[in-house]
Rosetta silent file (secondary structure, phi, psi, omega in degrees, C-alpha in Angstrom):
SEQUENCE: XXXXXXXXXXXXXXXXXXXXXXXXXXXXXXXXXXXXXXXXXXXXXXXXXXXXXXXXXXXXXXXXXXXXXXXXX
SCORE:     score description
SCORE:     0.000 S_00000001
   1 L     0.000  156.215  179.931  -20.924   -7.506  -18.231 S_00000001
   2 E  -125.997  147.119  133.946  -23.089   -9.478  -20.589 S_00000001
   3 E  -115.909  143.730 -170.102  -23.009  -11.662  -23.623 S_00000001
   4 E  -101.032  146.593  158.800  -24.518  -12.331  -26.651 S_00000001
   5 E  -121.771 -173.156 -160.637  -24.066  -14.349  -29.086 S_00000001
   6 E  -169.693  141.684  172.863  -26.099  -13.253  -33.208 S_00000001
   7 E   -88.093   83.246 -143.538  -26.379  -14.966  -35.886 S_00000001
   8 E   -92.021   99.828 -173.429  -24.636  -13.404  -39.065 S_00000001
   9 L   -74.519  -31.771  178.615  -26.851  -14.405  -42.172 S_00000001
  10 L  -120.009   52.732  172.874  -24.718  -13.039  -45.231 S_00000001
  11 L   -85.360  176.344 -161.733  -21.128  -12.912  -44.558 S_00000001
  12 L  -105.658  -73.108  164.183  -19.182  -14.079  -47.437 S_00000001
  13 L  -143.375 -168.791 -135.285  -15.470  -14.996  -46.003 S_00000001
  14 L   -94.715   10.094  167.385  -13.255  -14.260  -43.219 S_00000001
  15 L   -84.524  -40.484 -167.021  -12.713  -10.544  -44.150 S_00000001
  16 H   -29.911  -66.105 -166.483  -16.558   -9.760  -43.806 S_00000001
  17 H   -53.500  -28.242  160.297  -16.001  -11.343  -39.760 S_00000001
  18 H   -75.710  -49.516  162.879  -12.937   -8.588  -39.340 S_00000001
  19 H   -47.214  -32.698 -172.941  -15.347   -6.180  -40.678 S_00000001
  20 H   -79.504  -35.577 -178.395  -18.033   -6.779  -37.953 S_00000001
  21 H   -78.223  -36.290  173.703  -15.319   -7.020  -35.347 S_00000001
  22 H   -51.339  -28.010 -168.584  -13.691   -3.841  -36.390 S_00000001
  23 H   -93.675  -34.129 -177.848  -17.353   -2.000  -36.649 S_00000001
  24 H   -87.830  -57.525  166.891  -18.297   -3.177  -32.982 S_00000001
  25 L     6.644  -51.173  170.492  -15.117   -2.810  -31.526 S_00000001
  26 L   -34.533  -71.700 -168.759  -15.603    0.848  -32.194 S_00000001
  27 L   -85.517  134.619 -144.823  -18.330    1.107  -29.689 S_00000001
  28 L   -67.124  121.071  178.236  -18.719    2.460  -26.465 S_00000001
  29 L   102.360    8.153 -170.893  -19.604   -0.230  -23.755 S_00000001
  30 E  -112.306  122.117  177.728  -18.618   -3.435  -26.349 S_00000001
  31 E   -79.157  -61.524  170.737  -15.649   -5.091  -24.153 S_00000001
  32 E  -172.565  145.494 -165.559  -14.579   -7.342  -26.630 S_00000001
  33 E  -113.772  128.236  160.606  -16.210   -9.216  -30.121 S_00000001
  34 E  -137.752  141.718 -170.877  -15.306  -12.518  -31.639 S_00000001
  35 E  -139.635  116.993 -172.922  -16.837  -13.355  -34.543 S_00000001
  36 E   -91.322  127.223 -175.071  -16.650  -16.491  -36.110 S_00000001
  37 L   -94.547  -63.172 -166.133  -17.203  -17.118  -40.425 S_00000001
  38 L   -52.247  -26.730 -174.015  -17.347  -20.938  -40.343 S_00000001
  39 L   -81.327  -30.786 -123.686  -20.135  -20.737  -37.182 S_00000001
  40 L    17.477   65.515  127.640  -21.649  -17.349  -39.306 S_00000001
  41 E  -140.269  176.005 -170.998  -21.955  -15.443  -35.795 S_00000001
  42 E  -126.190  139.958  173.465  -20.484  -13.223  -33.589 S_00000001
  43 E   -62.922  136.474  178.023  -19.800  -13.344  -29.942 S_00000001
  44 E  -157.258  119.686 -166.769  -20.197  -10.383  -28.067 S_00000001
  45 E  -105.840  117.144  178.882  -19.111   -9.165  -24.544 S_00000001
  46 E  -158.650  170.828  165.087  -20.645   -5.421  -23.533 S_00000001
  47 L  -102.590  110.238 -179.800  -22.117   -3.602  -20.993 S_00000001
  48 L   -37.964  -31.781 -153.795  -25.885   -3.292  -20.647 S_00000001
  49 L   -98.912   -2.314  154.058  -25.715   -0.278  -18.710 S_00000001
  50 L  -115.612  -10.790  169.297  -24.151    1.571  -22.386 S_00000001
  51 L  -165.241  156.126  168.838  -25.521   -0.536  -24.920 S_00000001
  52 L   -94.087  169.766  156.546  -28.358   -3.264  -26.149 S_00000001
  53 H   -34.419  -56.543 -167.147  -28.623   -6.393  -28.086 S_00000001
  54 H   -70.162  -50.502  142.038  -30.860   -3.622  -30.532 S_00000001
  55 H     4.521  -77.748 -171.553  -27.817   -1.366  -30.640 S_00000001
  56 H   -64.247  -71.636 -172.061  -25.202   -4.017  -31.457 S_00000001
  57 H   -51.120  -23.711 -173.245  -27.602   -5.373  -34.149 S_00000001
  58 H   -91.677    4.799 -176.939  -28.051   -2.142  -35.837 S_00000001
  59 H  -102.421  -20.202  174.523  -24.275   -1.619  -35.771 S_00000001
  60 H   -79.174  -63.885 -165.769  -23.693   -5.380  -37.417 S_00000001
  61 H   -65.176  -46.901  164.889  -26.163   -3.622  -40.469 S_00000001
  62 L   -61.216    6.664 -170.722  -23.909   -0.856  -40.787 S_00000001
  63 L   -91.224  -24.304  176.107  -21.088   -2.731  -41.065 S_00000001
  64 L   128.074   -7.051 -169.411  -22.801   -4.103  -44.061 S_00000001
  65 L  -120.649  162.049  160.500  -24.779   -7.342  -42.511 S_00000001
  66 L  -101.390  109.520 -170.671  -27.778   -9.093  -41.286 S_00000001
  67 E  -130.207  164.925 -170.549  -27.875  -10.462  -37.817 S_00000001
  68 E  -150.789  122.456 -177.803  -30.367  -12.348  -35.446 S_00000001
  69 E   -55.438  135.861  173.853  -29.910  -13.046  -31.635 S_00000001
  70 E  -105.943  -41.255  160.309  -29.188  -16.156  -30.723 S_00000001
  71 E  -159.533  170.485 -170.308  -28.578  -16.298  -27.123 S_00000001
  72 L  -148.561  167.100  123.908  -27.380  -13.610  -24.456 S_00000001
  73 L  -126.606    0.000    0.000  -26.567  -14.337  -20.420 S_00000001
């Protein structure tokens, strides 16, 4: 397992941050997502071997957002 954490540039308030967790959630090899509105980013636990950082970002813009990596291990 890996994690990331991304940098959420427009949420608004603390529904937007249940939207993003609800939209990754979804997806196959994302373990588990916390996403924080006062920090504006989200936390992200997955498995490399079913999904990327570029994945997971393009799944934060459907959800309706802008996001930018911040760190991963």
């Amino acid at each position: 397992m890996k994690k990331a954490v991304f940098k959420i540039l427009d949420m608004h308030c603390t529904a937007c941050a249940m939207n993003i967790d609800f939209e990754l959630e979804d997806i196959e090899g994302v373990k588990q997502v916390k996403t924080n509105y006062a920090k504006a980013q989200t936390e992200v636990e997955y498995n490399p071997n079913l999904i990327n950082e570029e994945k997971i970002i393009d799944a934060i813009k459907k959800a309706g957002y802008t996001s930018t990596p911040l760190k991963s291990n």
